[in-house]
N, C-alpha and C positions, 0 to 999 in steps of 0.2 A: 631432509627426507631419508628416510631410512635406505641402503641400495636396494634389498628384497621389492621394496614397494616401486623404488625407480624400475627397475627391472620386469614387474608388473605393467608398471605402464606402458614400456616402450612396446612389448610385447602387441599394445593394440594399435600402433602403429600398422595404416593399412600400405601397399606394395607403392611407394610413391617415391622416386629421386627426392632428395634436397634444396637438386637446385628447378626444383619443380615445384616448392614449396613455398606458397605464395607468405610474405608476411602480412600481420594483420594490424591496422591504426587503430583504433576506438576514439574517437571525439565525444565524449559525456559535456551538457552544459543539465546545470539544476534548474529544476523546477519551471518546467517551460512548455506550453502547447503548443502546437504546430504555426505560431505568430511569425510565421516567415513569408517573405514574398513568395517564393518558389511553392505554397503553400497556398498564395491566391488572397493574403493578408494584406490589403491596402496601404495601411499605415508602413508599413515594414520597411528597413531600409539594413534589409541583409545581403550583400551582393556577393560576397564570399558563398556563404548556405547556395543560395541561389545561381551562381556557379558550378559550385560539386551537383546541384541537380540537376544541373544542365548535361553535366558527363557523367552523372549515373543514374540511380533508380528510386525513385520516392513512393514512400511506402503510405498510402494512403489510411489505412487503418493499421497502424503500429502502438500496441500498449504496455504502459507498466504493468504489470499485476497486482501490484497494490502502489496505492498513491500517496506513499511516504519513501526518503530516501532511501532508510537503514532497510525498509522488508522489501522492497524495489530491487535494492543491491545485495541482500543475502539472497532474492531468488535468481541473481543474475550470477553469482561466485559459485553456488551448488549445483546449478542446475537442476534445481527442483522447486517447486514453489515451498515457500518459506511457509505455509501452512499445512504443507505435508510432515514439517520435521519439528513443527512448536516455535519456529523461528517468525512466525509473522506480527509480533508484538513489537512495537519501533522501540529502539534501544532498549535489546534486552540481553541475558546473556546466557543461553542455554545450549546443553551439553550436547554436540553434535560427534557421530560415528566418526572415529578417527580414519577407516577403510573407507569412508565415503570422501574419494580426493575434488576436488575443487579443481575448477575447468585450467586454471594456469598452472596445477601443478601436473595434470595428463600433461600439457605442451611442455614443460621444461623438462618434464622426462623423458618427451619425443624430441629434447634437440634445441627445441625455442628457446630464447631470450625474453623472460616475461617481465615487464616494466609498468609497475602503478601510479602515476603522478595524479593526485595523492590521494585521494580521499578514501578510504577503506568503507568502516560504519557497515561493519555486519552485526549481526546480533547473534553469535555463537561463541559458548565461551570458550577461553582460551586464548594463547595463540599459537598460531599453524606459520611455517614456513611456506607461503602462499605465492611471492612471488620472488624474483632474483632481486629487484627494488623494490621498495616504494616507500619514497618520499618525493619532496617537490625537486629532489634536481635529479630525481628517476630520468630517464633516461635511453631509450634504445642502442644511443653511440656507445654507449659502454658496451655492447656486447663483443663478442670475439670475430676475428676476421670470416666473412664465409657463414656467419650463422643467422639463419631468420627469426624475425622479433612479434612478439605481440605485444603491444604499448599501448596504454593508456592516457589520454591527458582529460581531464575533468577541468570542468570552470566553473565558477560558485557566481560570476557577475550576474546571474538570472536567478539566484537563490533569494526565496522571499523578504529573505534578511534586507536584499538592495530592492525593495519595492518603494520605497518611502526615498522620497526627494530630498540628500541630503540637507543639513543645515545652510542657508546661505543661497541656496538652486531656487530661481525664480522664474531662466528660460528652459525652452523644449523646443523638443524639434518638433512634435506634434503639441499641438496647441491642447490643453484641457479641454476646451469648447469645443475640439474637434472630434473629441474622442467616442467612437459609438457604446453605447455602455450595453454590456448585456439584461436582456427583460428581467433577471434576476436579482439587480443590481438599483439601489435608486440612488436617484441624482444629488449626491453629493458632492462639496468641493473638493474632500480627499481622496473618494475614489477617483476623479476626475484625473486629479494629477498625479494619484498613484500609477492609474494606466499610463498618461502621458511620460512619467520618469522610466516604467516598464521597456516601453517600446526603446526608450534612449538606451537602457540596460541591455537588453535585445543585442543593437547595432553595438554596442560593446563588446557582448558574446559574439558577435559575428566577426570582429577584427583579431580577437585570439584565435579563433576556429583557422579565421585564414593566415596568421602567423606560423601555426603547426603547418599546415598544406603545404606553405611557400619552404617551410623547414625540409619538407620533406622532398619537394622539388630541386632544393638546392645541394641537396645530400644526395641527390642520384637516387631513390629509393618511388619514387612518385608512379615507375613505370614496372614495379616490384612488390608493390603493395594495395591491399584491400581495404578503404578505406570505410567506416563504418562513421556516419554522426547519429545521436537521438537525445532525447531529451530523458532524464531520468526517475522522470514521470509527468504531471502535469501540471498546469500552470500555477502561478506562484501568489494572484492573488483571490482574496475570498471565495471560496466554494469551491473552489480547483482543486489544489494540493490537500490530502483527506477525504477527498469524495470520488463514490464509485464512477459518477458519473462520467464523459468525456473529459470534462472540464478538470478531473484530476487525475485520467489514467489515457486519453490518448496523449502520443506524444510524435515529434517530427522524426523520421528514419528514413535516412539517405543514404546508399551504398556505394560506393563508385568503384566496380573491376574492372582493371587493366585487360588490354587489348589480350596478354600472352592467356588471359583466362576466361575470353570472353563468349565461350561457349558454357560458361557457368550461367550466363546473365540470362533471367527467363522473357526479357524483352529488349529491344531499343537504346542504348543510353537516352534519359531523359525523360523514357517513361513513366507512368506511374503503375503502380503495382496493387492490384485490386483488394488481395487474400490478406483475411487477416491473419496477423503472428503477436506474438509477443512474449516478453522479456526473458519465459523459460524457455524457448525457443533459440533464442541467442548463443549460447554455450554452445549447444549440438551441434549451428550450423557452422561454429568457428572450428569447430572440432572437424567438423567434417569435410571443413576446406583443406582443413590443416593436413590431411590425410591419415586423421585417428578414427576409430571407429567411439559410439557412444557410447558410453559406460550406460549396463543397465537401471543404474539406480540415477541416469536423469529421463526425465518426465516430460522433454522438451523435446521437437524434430525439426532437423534441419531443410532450411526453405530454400536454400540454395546451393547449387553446384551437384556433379558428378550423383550425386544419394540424395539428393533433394525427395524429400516424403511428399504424398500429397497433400495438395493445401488444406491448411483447417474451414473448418466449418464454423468455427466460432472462437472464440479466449474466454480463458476461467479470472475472476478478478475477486480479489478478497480487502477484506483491512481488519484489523483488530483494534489493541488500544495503539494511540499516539498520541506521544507526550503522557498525561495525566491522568486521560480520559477513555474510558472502553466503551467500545462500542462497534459490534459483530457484524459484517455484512458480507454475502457473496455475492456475484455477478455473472453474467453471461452476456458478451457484446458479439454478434454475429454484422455481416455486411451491414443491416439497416437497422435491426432494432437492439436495444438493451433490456435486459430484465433482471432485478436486483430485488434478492429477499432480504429483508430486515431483521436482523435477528435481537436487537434493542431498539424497536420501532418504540420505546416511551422516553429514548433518547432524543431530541433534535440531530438534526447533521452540523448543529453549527455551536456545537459546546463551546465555552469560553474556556480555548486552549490557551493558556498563559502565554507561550511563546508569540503567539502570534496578537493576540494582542498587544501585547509590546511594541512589535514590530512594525507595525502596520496601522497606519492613520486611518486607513480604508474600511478594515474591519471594526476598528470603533467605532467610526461613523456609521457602518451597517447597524451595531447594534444600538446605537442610540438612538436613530432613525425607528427603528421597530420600536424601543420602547417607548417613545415621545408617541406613536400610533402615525408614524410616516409611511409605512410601509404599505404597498397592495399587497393583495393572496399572495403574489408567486413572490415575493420577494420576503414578506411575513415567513412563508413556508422553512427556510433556511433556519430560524430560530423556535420551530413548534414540533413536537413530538410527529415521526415520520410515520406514513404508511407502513405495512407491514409488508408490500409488494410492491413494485416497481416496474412498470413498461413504458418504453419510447419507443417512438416511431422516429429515429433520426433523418429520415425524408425531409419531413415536413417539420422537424422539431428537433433543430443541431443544438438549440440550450436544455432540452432536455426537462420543461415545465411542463407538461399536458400528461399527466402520469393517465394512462390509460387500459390499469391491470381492473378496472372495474367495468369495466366497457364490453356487450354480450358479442360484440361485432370483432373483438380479439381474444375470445375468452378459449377458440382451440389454440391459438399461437401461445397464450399463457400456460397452457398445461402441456407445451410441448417443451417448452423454455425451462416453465418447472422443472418438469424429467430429467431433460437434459444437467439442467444444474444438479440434480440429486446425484445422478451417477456421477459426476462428475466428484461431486465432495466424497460418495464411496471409494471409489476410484483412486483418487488421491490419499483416501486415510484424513478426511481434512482433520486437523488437530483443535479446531478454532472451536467446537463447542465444549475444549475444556477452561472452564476459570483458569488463569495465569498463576492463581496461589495454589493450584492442585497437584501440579505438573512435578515435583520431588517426589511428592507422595504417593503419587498413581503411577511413575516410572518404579518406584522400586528400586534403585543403584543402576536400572536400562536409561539411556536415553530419551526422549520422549517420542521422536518417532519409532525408537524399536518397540518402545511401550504401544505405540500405536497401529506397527504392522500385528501385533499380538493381536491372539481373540480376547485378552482382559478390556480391551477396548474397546464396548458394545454400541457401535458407530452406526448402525440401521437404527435402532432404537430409539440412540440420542436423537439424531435428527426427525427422526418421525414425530418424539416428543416435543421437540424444540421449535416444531414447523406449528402443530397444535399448540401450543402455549405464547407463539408470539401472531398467533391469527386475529386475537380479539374475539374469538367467540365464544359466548358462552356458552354453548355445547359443549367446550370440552372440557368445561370445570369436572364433571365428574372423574376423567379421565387424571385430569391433573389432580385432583386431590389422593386419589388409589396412589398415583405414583406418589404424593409425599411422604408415603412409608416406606416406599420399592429400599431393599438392599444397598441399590447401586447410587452412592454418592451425586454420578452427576446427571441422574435422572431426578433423584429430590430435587437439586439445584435446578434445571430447568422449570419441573415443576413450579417450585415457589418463584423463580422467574414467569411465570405463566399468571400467578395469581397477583404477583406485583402489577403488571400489566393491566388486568382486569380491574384493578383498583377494588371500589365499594362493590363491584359485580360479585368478588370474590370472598364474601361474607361466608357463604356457607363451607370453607374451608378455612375458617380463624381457630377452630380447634387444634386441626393438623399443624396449620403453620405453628402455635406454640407452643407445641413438641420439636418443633426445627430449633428454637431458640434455646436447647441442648444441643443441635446436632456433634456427633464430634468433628463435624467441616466444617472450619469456619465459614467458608465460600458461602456455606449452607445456611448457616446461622444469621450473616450478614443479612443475604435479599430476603428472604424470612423474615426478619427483622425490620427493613423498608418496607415489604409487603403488609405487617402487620402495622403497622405507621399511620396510614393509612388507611385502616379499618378501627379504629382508635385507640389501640393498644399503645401508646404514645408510651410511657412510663417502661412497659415490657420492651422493647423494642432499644428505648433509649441504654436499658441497661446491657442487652445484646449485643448493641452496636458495640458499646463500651470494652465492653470483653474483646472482642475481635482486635479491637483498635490496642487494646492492652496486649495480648497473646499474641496475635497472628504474624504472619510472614509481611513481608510489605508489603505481596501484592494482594493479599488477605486484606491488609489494612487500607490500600490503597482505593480495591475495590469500596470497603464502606466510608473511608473520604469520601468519594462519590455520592453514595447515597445518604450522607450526611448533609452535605449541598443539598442536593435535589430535597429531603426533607425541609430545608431551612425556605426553599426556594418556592414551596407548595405551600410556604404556612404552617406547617405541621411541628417547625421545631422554630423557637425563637435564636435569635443570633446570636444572643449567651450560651443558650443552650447547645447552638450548635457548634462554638467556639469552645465550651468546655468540652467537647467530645473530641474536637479533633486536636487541640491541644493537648490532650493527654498524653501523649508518646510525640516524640518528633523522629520524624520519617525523613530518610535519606531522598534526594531528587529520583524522581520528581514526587515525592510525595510530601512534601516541603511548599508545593506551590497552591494546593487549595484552601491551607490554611491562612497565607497569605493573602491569598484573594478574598476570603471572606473575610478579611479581619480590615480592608483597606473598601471593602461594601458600605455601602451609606446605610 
């Protein structure tokens, strides 16, 4: 880091001694909801977790902000949510403000010893001198005599990857038979014993969690440090990890502060802690223990100690693509209820994300079950084109089936939720209603969030039209088709995203749409092209696609992979057809993987 910048940072160092400066632990385990005892998880057999929450504070409503690792952990390294800066696409790699420093490089400036063991997985490109280590034999003892640490240790044994009961694994500690399945789930033998291997996975994470502790107690440092655990978002099998729901964004958070700082603590050791927080959240309040002040470009406040803000009201939750697959959604999870707009409701929640089908014996069987016609509603629901809205009542409804945004008896709590979530996406600048192939070209040689604090970035509009275009009514065809001539790039694109949706409703816009099948955005050209697919322009459309898939960027291309599947998937293109389209160019990963899958389709 350059010294000018060090120099800067030290600068916000607020008036605190040294040896008044608590260090900080972080325990990350992957992919994992609050399945702990200490959590009130029957099956559980975490006695480590379950200890640390004995001697500190569990966080009853703690979330990722999006429910994949990479945009989880870029809004946890920036402190800002990953879709204020274009960073909320899962492994992606876009150009972020080199002035905008990352919460370990404030601490190393202020003195700390900052240690990543190991997992990185941000989605900014580049690389930045982020922390003093990071690799697996990172490290806190390396630092210098007298100097306080902020470390890291991450553990992958709850990562979906270990969901699936190795080769050769026959016993469990939980029995299959025993296992309670969620109402979302139908009773298969693989989900059965995927949970049952889960939980084993679990009590694994839970013997490394307490190898570090015990490290830490044996190094003299136990009564010197802050210990932080949580999960790095939500759980790891089917519908969890991906989904806004709890099931793939709460996760376990337990704090434990030493006696010399225990007027930080806002209750009890062994409490639990009402208020929700989450993950942009985190940076501020480590910062704030540390005795830095926030840098104003994080979005997140600190819940504990000395500056403790007051508690939220709510968390902001987003996703965009992951892995292969796009698909836009925001969120708002308050004390009791969730409310989630759809922003590709003619997406399912349960795309056939290659990785995970691999992986996981569980989700095969979900999807073979639905297609054999196994499946009830709520379990159906996971693999069919989603609502455009979204409310629970987590009272009476912790799996989160009984969507009740149609309901007259919640219809002010809906339009408060709304609001809320709008300001909130202004607020932020959300960047998620640009296509992933726009983002060079609508930056300009800016960045994409500086592109996005600009006024080039017509952010009330998009989303007023994006709210009208994925509602399903036909009212607003008229509106949507005026826009398919509008100027602005990604109000077309909504647009014809609006008439895709509407399917055969959207006849009387087949004009306009093939005028889009020039546009000069691809982005444009593409769903235009799906949209018209669908209205029977098969041939027009086919030869659209083609061009995109020929010219475009990858995510350009990527994007109409997608609705190449989805054509093949409606009938609309044969499996030649759709195999000559997306053979045509071979695409770097992940755009490599849906031509594969269709080509191994029966």
């Amino acid at each position: 880091m350059p010294v000018l910048r060090l120099i800067a940072c030290a600068l916000l160092v607020l008036p605190l001694a040294a040896a008044e400066r608590p260090n900080v632990l972080w325990i990350t385990s992957e992919d994992n909801s609050p399945w702990l005892g200490c959590y009130g998880e029957p099956l559980a057999q975490t006695p480590n977790l379950d200890r640390l929450a004995a001697e500190g504070l569990r966080y009853r409503r703690a979330f990722a902000n999006a429910p994949v690792c990479s945009t989880a952990r870029t809004t946890l390294i920036t402190g800002r949510y990953a879709c204020a800066s274009g960073l909320h696409n899962h492994r992606s790699r876009v150009p972020y403000p080199a002035d905008h420093l990352m919460y370990p490089e404030h601490l190393r400036a202020a003195g700390y010893y900052c240690t990543n063991n190991s997992k990185e997985d941000y989605n900014f490109a580049g690389k930045r001198k982020v922390w003093d280590e990071s690799s697996r034999k990172a490290h806190y003892r390396n630092r210098q005599p007298g100097q306080p640490f902020f470390a890291v240790f991450n553990f992958t044994s709850s990562h979906e990857s270990q969901v699936a009961p190795k080769p050769g694994k026959t016993t469990f500690r939980v029995l299959p038979e025993d296992v309670a399945l969620p109402p979302y789930h139908p009773d298969t033998p693989e989900l059965r014993r995927d949970w049952a291997n889960y939980h084993d996975q679990m009590t694994v994470m839970d013997s490394e969690v307490g190898a570090v502790l015990d490290e830490l107690a044996r190094l003299g440092e136990a009564d010197n440090t802050i210990v932080f655990y949580y999960g790095d978002h939500g759980g790891a099998l089917p519908r969890g990890k991906r989904n806004l729901h709890d099931s793939g964004t709460r996760v376990p958070l337990i704090i434990r502060i030493p006696d010399q700082w225990k007027d930080w603590r806002p209750a009890e050791a062994g409490s639990w802690i009402e208020e929700p927080v989450s993950f942009v959240d985190l940076p501020a309040t480590v910062l704030s223990l540390c005795g830095l002040e926030v840098p104003p470009t994080y979005q997140g406040r600190p819940f504990l100690g000395e500056h403790r803000a007051p508690a939220r009201e709510q968390v902001f939750l987003f996703r965009g693509r992951m892995d292969e697959r796009y698909d836009t959604s925001r969120a708002l999870r308050d004390r009791d209820f969730r409310y989630i707009r759809n922003y590709s409701p003619h997406r399912p929640w349960g795309q056939r994300y290659t990785y995970a089908f691999q992986v996981q014996p569980s989700m095969r069987s979900w999807h073979a079950a639905f297609e054999a016609g196994k499946c009830n509603p709520i379990q159906a629901a996971y693999w069919l084109p989603k609502s455009s809205e979204e409310l629970y009542d987590l009272r009476v409804d912790p799996h989160e089936v009984s969507n009740l945004a149609d309901t007259p008896e919640q219809a002010a709590r809906l339009e408060a939720m709304r609001a809320e979530l709008r300001r909130e996406m202004l607020a932020t600048r959300d960047t998620g209603f640009i296509p992933e192939g726009m983002y060079a070209r609508l930056a300009e040689g800016r960045t994409l969030l500086e592109y996005a604090q600009s006024s080039d970035y017509p952010l009330e509009q998009v989303i007023d039209l994006a709210d009208k275009a994925t509602s399903r009514s036909i009212a607003d065809l008229p509106e949507l088709i005026n826009a398919l001539a509008d100027p602005e790039p990604l109000l077309r694109y909504w647009a014809a995203t609006g008439c895709l949706i509407l399917g055969q409703a959207a006849k009387p816009a087949r004009q306009a749409l093939l005028v889009l099948l020039t546009d000069a955005w691809p982005d444009v050209r593409g769903v235009a092209a799906e949209a018209l697919a669908h209205l029977g322009d098969k041939d027009a459309a086919r030869q659209a696609l083609a061009g995109v898939l020929k010219e475009g960027n990858l995510h350009e291309a990527l994007a109409v992979q997608n609705s190449v599947e989805y054509l093949w998937r409606a009938g609309l293109l044969t499996k030649a057809e759709a195999l000559g389209l997306l053979e045509s160019r071979q695409l770097a990963e992940p755009g490599d993987r849906i031509p594969a899958l269709l080509r191994a389709a029966p």
